[in-house]
N, C-alpha and C positions, 0 to 999 in steps of 0.2 A: 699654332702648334708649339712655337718655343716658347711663350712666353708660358703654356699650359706648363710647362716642364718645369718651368722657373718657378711657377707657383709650387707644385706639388714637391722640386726638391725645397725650397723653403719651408715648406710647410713639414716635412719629414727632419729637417736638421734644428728645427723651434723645438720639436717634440724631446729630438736629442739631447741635445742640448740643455733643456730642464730637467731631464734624467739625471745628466751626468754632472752636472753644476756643485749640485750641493756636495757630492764625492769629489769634486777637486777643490771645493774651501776647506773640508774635514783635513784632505792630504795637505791643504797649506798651513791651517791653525794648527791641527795634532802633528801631523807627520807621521802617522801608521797607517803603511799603506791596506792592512787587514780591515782595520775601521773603517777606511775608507770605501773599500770592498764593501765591506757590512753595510754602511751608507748607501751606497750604491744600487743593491738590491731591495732596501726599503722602500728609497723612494721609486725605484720601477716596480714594485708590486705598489705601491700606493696608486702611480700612476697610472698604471696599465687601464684601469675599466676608465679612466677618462680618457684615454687614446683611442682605447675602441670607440668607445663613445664617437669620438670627434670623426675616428675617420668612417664608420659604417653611417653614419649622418651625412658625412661631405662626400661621399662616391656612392652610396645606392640608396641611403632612405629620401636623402631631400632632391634628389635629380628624378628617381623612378616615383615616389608617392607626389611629389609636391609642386612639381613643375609642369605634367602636363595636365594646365589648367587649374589647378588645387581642387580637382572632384575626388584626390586620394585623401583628405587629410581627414581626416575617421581613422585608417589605417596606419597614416603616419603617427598621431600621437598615440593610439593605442601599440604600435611596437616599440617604441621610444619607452613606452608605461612596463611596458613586458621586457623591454633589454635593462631600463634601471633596476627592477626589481628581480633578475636574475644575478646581477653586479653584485646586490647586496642583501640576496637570500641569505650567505650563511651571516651576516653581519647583523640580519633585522632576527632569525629563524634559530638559530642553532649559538643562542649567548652558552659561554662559560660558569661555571659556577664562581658566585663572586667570593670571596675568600671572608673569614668571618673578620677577620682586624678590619679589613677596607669597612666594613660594612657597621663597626665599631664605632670606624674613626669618622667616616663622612652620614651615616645614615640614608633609609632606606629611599625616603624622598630626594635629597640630593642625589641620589646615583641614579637614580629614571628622569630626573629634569636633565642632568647631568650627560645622561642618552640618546635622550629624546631631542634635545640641542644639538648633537651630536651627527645622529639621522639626519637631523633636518640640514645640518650643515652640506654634509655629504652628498643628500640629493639634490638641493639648492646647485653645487658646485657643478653638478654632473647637467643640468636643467643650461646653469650659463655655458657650459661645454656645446650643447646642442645651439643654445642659440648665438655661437661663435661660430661654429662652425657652418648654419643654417645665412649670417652675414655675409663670410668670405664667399661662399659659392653665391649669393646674388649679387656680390662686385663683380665677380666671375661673369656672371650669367651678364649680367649689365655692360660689361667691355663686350661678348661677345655678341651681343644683341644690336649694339652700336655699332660692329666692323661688321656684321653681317651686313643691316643698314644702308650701311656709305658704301658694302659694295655691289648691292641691287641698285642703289641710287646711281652710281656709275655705272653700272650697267644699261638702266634705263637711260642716261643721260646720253650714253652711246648709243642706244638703238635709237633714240630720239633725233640725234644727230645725223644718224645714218637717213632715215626717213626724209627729214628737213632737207640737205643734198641730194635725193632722188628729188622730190618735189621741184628743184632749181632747176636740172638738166634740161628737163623736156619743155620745160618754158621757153628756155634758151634755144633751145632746139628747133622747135617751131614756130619763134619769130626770124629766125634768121633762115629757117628753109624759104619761107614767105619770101623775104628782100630776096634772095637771089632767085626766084621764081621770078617775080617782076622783071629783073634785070634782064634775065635773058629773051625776052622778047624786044629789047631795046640796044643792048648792046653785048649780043653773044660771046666776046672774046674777054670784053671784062667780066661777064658771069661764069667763066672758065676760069679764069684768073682767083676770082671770089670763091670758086668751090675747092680750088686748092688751100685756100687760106681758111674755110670751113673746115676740113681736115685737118688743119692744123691743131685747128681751135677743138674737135671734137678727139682728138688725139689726149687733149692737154686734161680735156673735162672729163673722157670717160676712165683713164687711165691714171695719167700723174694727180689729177687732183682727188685720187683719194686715198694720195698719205693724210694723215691730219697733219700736217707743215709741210709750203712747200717754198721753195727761195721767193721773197719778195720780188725780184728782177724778173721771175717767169710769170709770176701772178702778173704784173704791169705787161709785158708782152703780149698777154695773154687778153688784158684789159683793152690795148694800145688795138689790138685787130679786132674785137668785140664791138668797138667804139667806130672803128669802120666801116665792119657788115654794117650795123645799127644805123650807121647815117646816109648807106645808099638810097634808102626812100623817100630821104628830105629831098627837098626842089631849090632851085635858087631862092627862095623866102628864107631860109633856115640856115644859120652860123653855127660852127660845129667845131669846138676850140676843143682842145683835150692837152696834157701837161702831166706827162709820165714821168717824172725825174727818175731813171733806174740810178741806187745808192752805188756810190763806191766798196761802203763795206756790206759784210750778208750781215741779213735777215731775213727771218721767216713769218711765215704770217700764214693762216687757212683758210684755203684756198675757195675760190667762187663766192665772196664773202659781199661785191659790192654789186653783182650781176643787177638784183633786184632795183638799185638807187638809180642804173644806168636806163632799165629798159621804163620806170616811172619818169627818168626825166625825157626820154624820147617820146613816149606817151602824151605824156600833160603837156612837154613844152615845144610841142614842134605841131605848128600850125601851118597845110599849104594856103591858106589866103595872106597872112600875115605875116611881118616879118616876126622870127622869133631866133632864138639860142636855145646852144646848152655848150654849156661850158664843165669842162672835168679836168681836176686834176688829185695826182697822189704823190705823195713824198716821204720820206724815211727822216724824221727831225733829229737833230742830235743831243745827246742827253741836257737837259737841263737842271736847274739847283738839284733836284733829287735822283739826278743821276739816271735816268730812264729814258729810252727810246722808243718815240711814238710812228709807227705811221699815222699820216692823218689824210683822210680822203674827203677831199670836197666836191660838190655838185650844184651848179646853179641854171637855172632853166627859166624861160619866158612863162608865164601863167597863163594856162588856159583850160580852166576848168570845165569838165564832162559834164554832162546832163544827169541828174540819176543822183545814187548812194556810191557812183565812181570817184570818190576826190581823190587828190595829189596825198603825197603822204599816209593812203592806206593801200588796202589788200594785202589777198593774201601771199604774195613774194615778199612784201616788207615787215611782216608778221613773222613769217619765216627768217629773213634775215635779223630781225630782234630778237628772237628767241635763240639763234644760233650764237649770235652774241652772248648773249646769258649765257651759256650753256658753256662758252668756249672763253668767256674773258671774262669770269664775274668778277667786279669790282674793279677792271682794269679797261673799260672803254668807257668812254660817253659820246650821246647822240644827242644832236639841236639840230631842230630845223624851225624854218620859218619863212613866212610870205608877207611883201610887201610891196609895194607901187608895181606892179604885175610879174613878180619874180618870187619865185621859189628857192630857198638856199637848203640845205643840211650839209654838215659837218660830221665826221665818226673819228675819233681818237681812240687806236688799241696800244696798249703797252706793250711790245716784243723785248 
């Protein structure tokens, strides 16, 4: 809206301004300000049918005939044909009688080439008037087709986001109902224990985490008890290392971002016949040559690949959590992962 205003007062003070131009060199070079007057109203009566022109073009022929879809443009240049040739009815329709000396001195031929050039100048001028004016409104149309654009795209990218965060909750939800289901038939005072710390945790996810930032130190907290429930169901086969550095100084970071990397490495890398790990940790780095602060969250796990089209490193939690990425760090994370001698690693670095 301001910058529409901006255009239209520019475009109203060009118009001015060319009116009044040649009335203040007259008042510079003569110095009578009558002449200057007299200047003045020639060139606004010259001007006038190329102002209509411009502005009945730029506010109702080429927005209402030309824009939805171009199924008007029959209409548009035939009123365009019909507004120039009212402009210059008496000019083409009602000539003067030419005086006999003119008619002496230049003859009959030069004075109809003479004319006829003349026309043609006239309407040529008024023709580039139209398609001056027919340009600025598609720059026009062009900025506002581009911010329309970018903010359906952000809109979408929001309701995408929103979606992608529903899809995480209830994962979470009901793997960790599960472990503390088990538990209580084994040790009813720590699954009391454990369902207080599930509230915590469902406090954090259904509530705080959905500012889109929330302090790095609660995200890890939040991590640090997640990483607990999740390893009640290991047996003594299974090391269960975790490495929360909460920063000294804040940052932010959005939230429920590594859920999917934790419950894949409990998945894949925790086997009861064998011995196996998983190892996690997360940290706040501090700026380097370019001056930026990364967290960077790693994860490494014993390998033990599923049966099936289940491998380490897919579904759909970690589809979700790379798209959420896009979505929320474009150009400012990256993701590696990789398997080797039966271990699983990945790495995520976000810029905050």
């Amino acid at each position: 809206m301001k910058k529409d205003i901006i255009i239209d007062v520019t475009q109203g003070l060009s118009w001015a301004a060319l009116c009044v131009m040649p009335s203040l060199i007259s008042l510079v070079v003569v110095g009578s300000l009558p002449e200057a007057l007299t200047v003045l109203k020639v060139t606004f009566q010259t001007l006038l049918p190329l102002i209509l022109i411009y502005f009945l073009n730029y506010y109702l022929l080429i927005p209402k005939l030309l824009y939805p879809g171009g199924r008007r443009k029959g209409w548009f240049y035939g009123v365009n044909a019909l507004l120039i040739l009212a402009l210059n009815f008496r000019f083409v329709f009602q000539r003067g009688e030419i005086p006999q000396e003119v008619l002496d001195a230049f003859g009959i031929e030069r004075l109809w080439t003479f004319y006829l050039i003349s026309v043609l100048m006239i309407v040529a001028s008024q023709v580039m008037i139209i398609l001056l004016a027919l340009g600025i409104r598609n720059i026009r149309r062009n900025q506002e087709m581009r911010v329309a654009f970018e903010r359906q795209r952000r809109e979408t990218a929001e309701a995408e986001l929103v979606w992608l965060k529903h899809q995480l909750s209830p994962h979470f939800l009901f793997n960790t109902l599960n472990n503390i289901s088990s538990l209580t038939q084994i040790d009813p005072d720590q699954a009391q224990e454990r369902i207080g710390q599930l509230s915590d945790l469902l406090r954090y996810a259904l509530y705080d985490s959905e500012a889109a930032q929330v302090p790095l130190a609660a995200e890890m907290a939040f991590m640090d008890n997640y990483v607990d429930l999740m390893a009640m169901r290991c047996n003594g086969q299974a090391t269960v290392e975790k490495d929360f550095a909460v920063p000294a100084e804040p940052a932010e970071i959005a939230p429920l971002l590594f859920i999917s990397l934790v419950e894949n490495a409990f998945k894949h890398g925790v086997n009861a016949r064998y011995p196996s790990f998983v190892r996690l940790a997360m940290r706040l780095e501090t700026p380097g040559p370019e001056g930026r602060r990364r967290v960077v969250f790693r994860c490494e796990n014993s390998l033990f690949e599923k049966q099936g089209t289940d491998h380490i490193g897919s579904g759909i939690g970690l589809e979700n959590m790379r798209r959420r990425l896009e979505l929320l760090y474009p150009g400012k994370y990256t993701y590696a992962q990789s398997a080797s001698e039966g271990c699983w690693r990945v790495e995520v670095t976000i810029e905050v």
